[in-house]
C-alpha positions in Angstrom: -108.6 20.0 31.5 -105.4 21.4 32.7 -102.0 20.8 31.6 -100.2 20.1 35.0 -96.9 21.7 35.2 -93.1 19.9 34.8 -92.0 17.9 38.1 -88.6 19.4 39.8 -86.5 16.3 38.1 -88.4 16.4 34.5 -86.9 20.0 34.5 -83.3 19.0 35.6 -83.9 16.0 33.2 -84.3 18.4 30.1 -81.4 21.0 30.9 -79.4 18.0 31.5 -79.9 16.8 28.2 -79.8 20.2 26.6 -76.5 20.8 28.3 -75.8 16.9 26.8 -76.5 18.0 23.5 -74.8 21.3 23.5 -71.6 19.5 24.6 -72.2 16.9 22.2 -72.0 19.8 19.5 -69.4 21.6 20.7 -67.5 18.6 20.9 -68.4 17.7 17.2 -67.5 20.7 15.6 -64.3 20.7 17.0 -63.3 17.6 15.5 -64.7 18.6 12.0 -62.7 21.7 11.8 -59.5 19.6 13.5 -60.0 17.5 10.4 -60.6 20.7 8.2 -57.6 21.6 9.2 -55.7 18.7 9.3 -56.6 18.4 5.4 -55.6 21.8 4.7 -51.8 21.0 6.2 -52.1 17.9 4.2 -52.9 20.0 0.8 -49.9 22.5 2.1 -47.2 20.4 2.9 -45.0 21.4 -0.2 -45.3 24.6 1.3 -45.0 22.8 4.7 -41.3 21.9 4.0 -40.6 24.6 2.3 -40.8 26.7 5.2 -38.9 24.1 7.1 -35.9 24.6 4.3 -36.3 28.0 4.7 -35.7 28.2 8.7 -32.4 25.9 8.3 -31.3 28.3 5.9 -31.7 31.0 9.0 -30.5 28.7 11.6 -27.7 28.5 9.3 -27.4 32.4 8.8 -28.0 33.2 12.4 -24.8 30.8 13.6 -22.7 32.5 10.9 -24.4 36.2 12.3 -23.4 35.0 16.1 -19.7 34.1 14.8 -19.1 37.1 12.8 -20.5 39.4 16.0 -18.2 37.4 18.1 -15.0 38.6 16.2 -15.8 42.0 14.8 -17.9 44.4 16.7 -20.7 45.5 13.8 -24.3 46.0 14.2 -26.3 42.6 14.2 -28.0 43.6 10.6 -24.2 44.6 9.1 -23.6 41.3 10.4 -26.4 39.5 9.0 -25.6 41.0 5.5 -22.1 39.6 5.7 -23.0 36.3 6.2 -24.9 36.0 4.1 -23.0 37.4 1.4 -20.6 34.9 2.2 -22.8 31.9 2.5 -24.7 32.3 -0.9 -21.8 34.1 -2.7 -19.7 31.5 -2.0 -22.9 28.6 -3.0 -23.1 30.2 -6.3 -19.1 31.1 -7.2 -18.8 26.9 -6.7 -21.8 26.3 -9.3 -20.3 29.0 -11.6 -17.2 27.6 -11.7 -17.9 23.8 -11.6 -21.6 24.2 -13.1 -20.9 23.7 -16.8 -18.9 20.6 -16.0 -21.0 18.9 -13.8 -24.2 19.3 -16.3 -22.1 17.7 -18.7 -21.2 14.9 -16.1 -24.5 14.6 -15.5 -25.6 14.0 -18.8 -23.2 11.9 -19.5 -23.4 9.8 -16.3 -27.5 9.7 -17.2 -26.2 8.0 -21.2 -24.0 5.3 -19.5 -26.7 4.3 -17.1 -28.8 1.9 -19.7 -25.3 0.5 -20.6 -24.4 -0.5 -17.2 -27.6 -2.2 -16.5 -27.2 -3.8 -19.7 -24.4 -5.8 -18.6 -25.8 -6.5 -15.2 -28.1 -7.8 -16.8 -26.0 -10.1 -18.9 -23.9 -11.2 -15.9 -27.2 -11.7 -13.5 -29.7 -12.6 -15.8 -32.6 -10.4 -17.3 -35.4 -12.3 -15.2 -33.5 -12.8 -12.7 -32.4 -9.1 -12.2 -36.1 -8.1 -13.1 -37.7 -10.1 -10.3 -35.3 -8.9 -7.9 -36.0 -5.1 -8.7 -39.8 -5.8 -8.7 -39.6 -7.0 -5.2 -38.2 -3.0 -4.2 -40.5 -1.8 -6.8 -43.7 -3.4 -7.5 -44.7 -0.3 -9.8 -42.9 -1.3 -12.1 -39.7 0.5 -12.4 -36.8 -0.6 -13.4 -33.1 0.2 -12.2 -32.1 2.7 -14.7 -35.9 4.4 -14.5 -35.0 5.2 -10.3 -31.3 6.0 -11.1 -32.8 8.6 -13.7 -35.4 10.0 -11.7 -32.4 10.7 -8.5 -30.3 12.2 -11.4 -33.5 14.5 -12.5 -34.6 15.0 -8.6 -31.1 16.4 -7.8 -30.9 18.9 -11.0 -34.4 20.2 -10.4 -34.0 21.3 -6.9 -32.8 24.7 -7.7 -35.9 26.9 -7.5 -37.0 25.2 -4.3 -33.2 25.9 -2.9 -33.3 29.9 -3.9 -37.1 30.3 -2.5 -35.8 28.5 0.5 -32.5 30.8 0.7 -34.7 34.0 0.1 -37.0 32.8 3.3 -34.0 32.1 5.5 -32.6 35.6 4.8 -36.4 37.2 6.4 -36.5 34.5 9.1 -32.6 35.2 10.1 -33.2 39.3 9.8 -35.9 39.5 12.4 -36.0 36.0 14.6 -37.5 37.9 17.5 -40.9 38.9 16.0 -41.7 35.0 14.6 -40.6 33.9 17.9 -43.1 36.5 19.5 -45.9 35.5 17.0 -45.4 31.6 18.0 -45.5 32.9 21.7 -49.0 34.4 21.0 -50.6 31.0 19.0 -49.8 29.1 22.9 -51.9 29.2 26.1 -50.0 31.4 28.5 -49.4 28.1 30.3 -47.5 26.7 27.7 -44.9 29.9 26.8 -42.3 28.7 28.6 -42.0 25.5 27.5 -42.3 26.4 24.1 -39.5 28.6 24.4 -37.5 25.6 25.8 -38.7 23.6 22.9 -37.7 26.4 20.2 -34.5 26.9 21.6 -33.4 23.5 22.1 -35.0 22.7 18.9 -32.5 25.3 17.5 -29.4 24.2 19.0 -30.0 20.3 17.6 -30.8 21.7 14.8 -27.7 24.1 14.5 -25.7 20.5 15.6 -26.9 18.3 12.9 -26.4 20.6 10.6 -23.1 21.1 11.2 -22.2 17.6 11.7 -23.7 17.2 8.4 -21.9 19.4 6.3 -18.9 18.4 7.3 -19.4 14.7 6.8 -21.3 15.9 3.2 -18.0 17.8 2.2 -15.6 14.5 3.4 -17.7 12.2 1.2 -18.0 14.3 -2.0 -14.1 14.7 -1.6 -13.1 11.4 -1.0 -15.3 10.0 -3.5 -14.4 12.3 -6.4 -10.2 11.4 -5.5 -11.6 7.7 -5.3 -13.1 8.2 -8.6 -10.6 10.4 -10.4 -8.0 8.0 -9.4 -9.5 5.0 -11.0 -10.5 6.7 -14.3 -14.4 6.6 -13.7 -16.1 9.0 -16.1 -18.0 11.9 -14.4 -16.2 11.4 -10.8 -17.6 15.2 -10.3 -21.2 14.0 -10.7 -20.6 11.2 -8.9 -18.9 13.0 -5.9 -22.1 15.5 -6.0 -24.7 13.2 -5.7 -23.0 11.3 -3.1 -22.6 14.7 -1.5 -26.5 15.6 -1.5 -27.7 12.1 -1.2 -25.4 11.9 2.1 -27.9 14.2 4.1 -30.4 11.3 3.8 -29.8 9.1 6.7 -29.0 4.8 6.5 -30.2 4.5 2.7 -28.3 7.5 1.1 -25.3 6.0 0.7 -26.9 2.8 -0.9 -29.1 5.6 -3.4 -25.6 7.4 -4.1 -23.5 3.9 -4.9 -26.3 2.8 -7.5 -25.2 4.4 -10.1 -21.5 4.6 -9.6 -21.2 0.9 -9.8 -23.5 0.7 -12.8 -20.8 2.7 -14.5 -18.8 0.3 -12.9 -20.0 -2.0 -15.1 -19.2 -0.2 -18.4 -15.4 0.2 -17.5 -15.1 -3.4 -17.8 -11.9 -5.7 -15.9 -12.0 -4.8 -12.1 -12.9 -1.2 -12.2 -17.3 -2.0 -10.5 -14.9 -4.0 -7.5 -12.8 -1.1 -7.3 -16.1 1.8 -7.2 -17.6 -0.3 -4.7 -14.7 -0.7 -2.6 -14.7 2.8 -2.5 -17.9 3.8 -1.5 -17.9 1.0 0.9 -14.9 2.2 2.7 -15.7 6.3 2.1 -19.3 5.2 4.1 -17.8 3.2 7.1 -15.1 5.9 7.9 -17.5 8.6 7.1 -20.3 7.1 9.5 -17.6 5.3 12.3 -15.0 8.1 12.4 -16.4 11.4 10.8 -19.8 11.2 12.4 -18.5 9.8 15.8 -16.1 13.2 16.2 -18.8 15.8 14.9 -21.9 14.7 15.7 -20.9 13.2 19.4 -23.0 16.3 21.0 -25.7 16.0 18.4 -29.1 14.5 19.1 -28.6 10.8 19.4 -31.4 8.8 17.4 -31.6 5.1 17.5 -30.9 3.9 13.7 -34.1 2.2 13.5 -36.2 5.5 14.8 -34.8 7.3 12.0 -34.9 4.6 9.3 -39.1 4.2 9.8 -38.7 7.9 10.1 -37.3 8.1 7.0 -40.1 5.7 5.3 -42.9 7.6 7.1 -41.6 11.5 5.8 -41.1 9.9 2.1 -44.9 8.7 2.5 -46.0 12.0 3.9 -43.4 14.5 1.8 -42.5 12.3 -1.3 -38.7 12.3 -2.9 -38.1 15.6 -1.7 -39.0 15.1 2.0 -36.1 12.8 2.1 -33.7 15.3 1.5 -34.2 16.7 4.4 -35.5 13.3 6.3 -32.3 13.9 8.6 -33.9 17.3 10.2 -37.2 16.8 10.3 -36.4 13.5 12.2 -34.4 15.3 14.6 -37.2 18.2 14.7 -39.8 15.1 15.2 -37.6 13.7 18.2 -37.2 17.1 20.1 -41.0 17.6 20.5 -41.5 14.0 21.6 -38.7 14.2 24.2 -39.8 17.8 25.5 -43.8 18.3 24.7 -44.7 14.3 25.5 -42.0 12.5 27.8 -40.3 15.5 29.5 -43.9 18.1 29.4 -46.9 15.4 30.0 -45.3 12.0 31.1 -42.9 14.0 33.4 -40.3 12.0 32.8 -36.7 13.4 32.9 -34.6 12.5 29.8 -30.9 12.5 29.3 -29.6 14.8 26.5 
């Protein structure tokens, strides 16, 4: 007996289904080495932001390059050299001059802590005060547990800040080549609007920044006078950590003021009414007056976009993400406006 031979549409049938399955396949092992490499970011993001430090630090040096080839006609690199020179010489003339003081604020401010919550404690009520803080923090911590961890977190940032610096100083010397080198990574299709992207991406960046450092340097100011004036102990601690706290976005201020008016609490009479008034006023003209002048051509964020920003990076980066919450939510923001609304939607947006 004779086997009779496949029918026209059995045939189709089968390369149909092999063409089904190959698909099918493909398909699959796309998404397992999406997810391969989704969990390798996720393993790397130390490094991750990191990297994003490090190209502030060259958007940084870059401006200053631009400014100094603006005034004085030198080579780009001389330039380069110059600024940063200036930049880091001037970062670490500051910490050798005030650095021995402010580790003794520090220390000091970290011993007066316990005695301030103390006497919260004894004007609120232990159980009181105890539920309250369980409510923000159901692991457990207490008060003078998260104001110690801030005071460690800021201290221990130096090694992170000179690997950053070190990166920003190759980034800023040859910004053409990693620009060419993200160029190759994207379809030809989508060159030029990455290169809109990076570039707009750089000037909101460049914007923020600014507006940020000078809003950082009026709040450390006006809170050290504020402090210094009313006799609080370690106003130069104070006025730093109110400085670097003031690059994290709507709950910055409320992480800088918890320990001030703790010490507050230890000076006895009117002196935690006084610290509070302070910081109370220092924040609104900061964010009504000081913000409204510099940053009025900066990136315009609604405040609750950046607060759940803010929640979301601390998830993703921990403590240290929050730091820099402020840029990577303005980064975040500038794709979405020009990859998704502007790119796929097609949908013009204002700047």
């Amino acid at each position: 007996m004779t086997a009779t031979p496949p029918t026209e549409p059995d045939a189709n049938a089968r390369l149909l289904s092999g063409a089904r399955a190959s698909r099918l396949f493909t398909a699959g092992a796309a998404l397992l080495a999406l997810l391969a490499f989704a969990a390798l970011l996720w393993q790397l993001r130390p490094v991750l932001l990191l990297l994003f430090a490090a190209t502030l630090v060259a958007i940084v040096l870059g401006a200053l390059t631009r400014l100094i080839c603006r005034f004085v006609p030198v080579p780009r690199p001389v330039a380069l050299a110059v600024a940063a020179i200036t930049l880091f010489g001037s970062i670490f003339a500051i910490a050798g001059l005030f650095g021995t003081e402010l580790v003794n604020q520090v220390n000091q401010l970290a011993r007066l802590v316990p005695g301030g919550w103390q006497d919260l404690s004894d004007r609120v009520g232990e159980e009181r005060l105890n539920h309250i803080v369980e409510q923000f923090s159901p692991s457990g911590n207490n008060i003078v547990s998260i104001v110690r961890s801030i005071l460690s977190f800021v201290s221990g940032m130096l090694s992170a800040t000179l690997l950053a610096m070190l990166g920003g100083v190759f980034l800023a010397a040859q910004p053409s080549t990693y620009r060419a080198g993200f160029r190759m990574l994207l379809p030809r299709t989508w060159e030029e609007r990455g290169d809109e992207t990076l570039h707009e991406l750089g000037v909101a960046l460049r914007r923020f920044l600014l507006g940020q450092t000078v809003s950082v340097i009026f709040v450390g100011v006006t809170i050290f006078l504020g402090m210094w004036l009313i006799g609080a102990p370690s106003p130069l601690a104070l006025a730093v950590i109110a400085a670097i706290l003031g690059f994290i976005p709507v709950i910055g201020p409320l992480m800088a003021a918890a320990p001030a008016v703790l010490i507050g609490l230890t000076m006895g009479g009117d002196a935690v009414w006084k610290i509070a008034a302070i910081y109370f006023v220092v924040q609104q003209t900061d964010g009504n007056l000081v913000n409204a002048l510099v940053m009025r051509h900066s990136v315009k964020i609604p405040p609750a976009v950046t607060m759940f920003s803010l929640f979301s990076i601390g998830v993703i980066f921990g403590p240290a993400g929050l730091i820099l919450g402020g840029p990577l939510t303005v980064l975040c923001f500038v794709l979405i406006r020009k990859l998704w609304i502007e790119g796929r939607l097609g949908k013009p947006v204002d700047p």
